[in-house]
Each structure stands twice: as C-alpha cells, then as structure tokens.
C-alpha positions in Angstrom: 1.5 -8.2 -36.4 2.9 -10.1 -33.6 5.6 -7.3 -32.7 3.1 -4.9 -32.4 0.6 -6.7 -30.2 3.9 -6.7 -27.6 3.7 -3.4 -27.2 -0.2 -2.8 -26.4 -0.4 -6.1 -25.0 -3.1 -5.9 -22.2 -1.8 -6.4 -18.8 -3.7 -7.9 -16.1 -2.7 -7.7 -12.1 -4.6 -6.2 -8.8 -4.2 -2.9 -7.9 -2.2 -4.1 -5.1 0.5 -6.4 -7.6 0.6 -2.8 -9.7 1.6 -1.4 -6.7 4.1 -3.8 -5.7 5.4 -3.5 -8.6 6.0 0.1 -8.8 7.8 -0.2 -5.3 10.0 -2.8 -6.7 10.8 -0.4 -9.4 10.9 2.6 -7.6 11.3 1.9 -4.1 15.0 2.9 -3.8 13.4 6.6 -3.7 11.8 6.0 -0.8 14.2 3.9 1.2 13.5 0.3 0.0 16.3 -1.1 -2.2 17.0 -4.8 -2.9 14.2 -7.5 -3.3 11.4 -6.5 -1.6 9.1 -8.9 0.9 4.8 -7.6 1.3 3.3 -8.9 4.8 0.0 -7.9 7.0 2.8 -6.6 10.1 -0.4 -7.0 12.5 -1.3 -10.4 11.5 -1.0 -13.6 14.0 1.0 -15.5 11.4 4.6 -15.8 11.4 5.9 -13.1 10.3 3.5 -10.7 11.7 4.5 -12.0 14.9 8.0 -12.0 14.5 8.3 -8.4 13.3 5.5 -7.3 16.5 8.6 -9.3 18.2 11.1 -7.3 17.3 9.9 -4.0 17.4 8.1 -4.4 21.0 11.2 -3.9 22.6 12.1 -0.9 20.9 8.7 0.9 21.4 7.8 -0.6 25.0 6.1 2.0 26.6 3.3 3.3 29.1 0.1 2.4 26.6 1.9 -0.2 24.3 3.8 -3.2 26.6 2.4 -6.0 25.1 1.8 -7.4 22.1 -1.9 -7.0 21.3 -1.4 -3.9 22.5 1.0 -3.1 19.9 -1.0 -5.1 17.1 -3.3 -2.7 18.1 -1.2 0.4 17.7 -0.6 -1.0 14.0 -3.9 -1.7 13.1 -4.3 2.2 14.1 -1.2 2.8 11.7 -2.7 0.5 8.5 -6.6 2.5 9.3 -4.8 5.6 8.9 -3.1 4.8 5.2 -6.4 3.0 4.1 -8.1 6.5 4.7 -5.2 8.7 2.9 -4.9 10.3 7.3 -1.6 11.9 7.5 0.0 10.1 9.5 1.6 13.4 11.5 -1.7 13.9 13.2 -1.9 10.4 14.6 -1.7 10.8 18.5 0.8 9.4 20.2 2.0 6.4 21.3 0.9 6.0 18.0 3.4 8.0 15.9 6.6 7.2 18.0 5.6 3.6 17.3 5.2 3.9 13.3 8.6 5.6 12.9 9.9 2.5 14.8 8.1 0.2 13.0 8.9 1.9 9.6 12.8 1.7 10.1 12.1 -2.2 11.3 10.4 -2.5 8.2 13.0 -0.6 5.8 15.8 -2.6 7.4 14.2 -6.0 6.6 12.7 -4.8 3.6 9.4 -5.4 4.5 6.1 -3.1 2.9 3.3 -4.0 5.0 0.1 -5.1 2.2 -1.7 -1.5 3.8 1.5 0.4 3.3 2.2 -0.7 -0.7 -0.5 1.5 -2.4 0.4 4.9 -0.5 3.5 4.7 -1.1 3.4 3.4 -4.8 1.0 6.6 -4.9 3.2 9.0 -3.7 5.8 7.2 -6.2 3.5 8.0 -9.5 2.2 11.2 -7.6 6.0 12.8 -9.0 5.3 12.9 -12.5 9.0 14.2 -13.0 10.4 10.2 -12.3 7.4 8.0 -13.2 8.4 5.1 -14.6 8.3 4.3 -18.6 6.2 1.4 -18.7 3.4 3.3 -16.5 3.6 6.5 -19.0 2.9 4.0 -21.1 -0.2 2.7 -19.9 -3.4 4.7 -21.5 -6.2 2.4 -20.8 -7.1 0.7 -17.4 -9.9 -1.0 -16.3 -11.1 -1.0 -13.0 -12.9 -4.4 -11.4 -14.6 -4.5 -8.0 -14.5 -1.0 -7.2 -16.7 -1.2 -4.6 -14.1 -2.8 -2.5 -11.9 -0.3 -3.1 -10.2 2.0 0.4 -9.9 5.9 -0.1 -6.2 5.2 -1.1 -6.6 2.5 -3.5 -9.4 5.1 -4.8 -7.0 7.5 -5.0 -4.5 6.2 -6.8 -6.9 5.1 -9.6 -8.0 8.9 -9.5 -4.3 9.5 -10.4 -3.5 6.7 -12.8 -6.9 8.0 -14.4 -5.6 11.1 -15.4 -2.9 10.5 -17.3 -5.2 7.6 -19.3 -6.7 7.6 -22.3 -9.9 5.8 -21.3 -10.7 4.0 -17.5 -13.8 2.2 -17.1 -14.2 1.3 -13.7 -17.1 -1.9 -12.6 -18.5 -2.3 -9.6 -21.4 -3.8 -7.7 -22.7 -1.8 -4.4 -24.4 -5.0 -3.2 -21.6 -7.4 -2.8 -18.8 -5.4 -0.9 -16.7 -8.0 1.3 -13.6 -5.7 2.0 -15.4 -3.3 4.2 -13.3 -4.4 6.9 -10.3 -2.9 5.4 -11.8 0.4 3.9 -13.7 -0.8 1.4 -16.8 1.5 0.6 -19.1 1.6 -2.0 
C-alpha cells in the first residue's frame, strides 16, 4: 500500500545534491553548522570573487599577490580533492593558502562544489555516525559514470558496499566533465 511505498520510495538527486545533503546533515562534525551555502570559490562570478577578495589579504605572499594568482592556487586546491591528493603533500604557497581559505570558508559557511563530495566521503567513511536515512539506502543507481572524478568514484565505491545492488551506466564516448576529473 501507499504507506509502504514511503518507505522504499525511490529517490532521485546527483551525486553532488547527495552530498550536500549529507553535509547539511552531518556537517557540524566537521566544522560547518547552520545553513550551508555551495559555490565554485575560483569562479569569476560574484561570490567567487568576493571570497578571492577576502582571503587575498590574509594569504598575500611572495608567489600569490594577486588575484589570478590566487584563483590559481585554488584551482591547485579543488585538482587536488577531484584526485582524492592529500592535501598535506601539496607544496607550498599552496597549503598555507588552503588552511586560510578553509577557515574563510567555515566562517561564512561556504563548501566550495569540489570540496562537498570529500568531505561528505569522509562523513559516510565513519560507519560508527552514518546517518539513518543513508543505512537505509540498499539500491543506487549510477548515471553518467564516465563523468565521474576519482572522488566522486570513490564515494560510490563506498556507498556500494553497504548496498544491496548498484548498477552503474555509462558511455565512454560522450565524456564532457573531463575538465574537472572526469575520466572514463
């Protein structure tokens, strides 16, 4: 009946919108309480070049004085969690500049769109405080794969082990996010 069908009711989003979600959920564990806003930081909109404008000042050094210089520093930052790179081994003035920019972010409560899927990962990774309504969960399917990054591929290694089934589409031919990570 009706009141079952709620409860196995398929649910449709992007891996990034499951992602957001889970931050929104969980995010206190990691520093982000309250609402939560998702931005590209490096973009030449608005907002990426108001936060580039606040956090110049506070990481204006030899190497970054400038701000394509620091868009470029970022973009260095958001290549590194596309490709699961710790971020520890990123040389510097690139690591003094994404604890900056991570603490700018936290205090607005800003997730930049690169940043949401490791860190929902390493949210889910903790089996000991995953969430209900993920547990939950026991069959995904998987749409576009081929655009898929090495973290977006692996969280859906680790949503894929705790599912029933996962049947995962994708066409090696039409890949349009290679730009971002994506890889067949």
């Amino acid at each position: 009946g009706q009141e079952a069908f709620g409860e196995s009711a398929p649910r449709i989003s992007t891996l990034h919108s499951y992602a957001c979600r889970v931050l929104r959920n969980q995010g206190f564990r990691v520093g982000y309480d309250g609402d939560l806003y998702f931005a590209d930081a490096a973009a030449s909109d608005d907002e990426g070049n108001t936060l580039l404008g606040d956090l110049l000042p506070l990481v204006a050094r030899d190497g970054c004085r400038s701000v394509p210089q620091l868009r470029h520093q970022l973009e260095l930052m958001k290549e590194a969690w596309r490709d699961c790179v710790d971020t520890g081994t990123l040389q510097e003035p690139t690591r003094t500049i994404l604890r900056s920019a991570l603490a700018l972010c936290k205090s607005f409560r800003l997730v930049d769109w690169d940043h949401t899927i490791p860190l929902a990962y390493d949210l889910l990774n903790d089996s000991e405080h995953r969430p209900e309504w993920i547990v939950r969960i026991k069959h995904f399917f998987v749409d576009e794969f081929q655009d898929t990054n090495r973290a977006e591929q692996e969280i859906i290694r680790l949503l894929g082990c705790s599912s029933e089934s996962m049947v995962i589409v994708g066409d090696d031919d039409q890949s349009v996010y290679s730009g971002r990570g994506g890889s067949p």
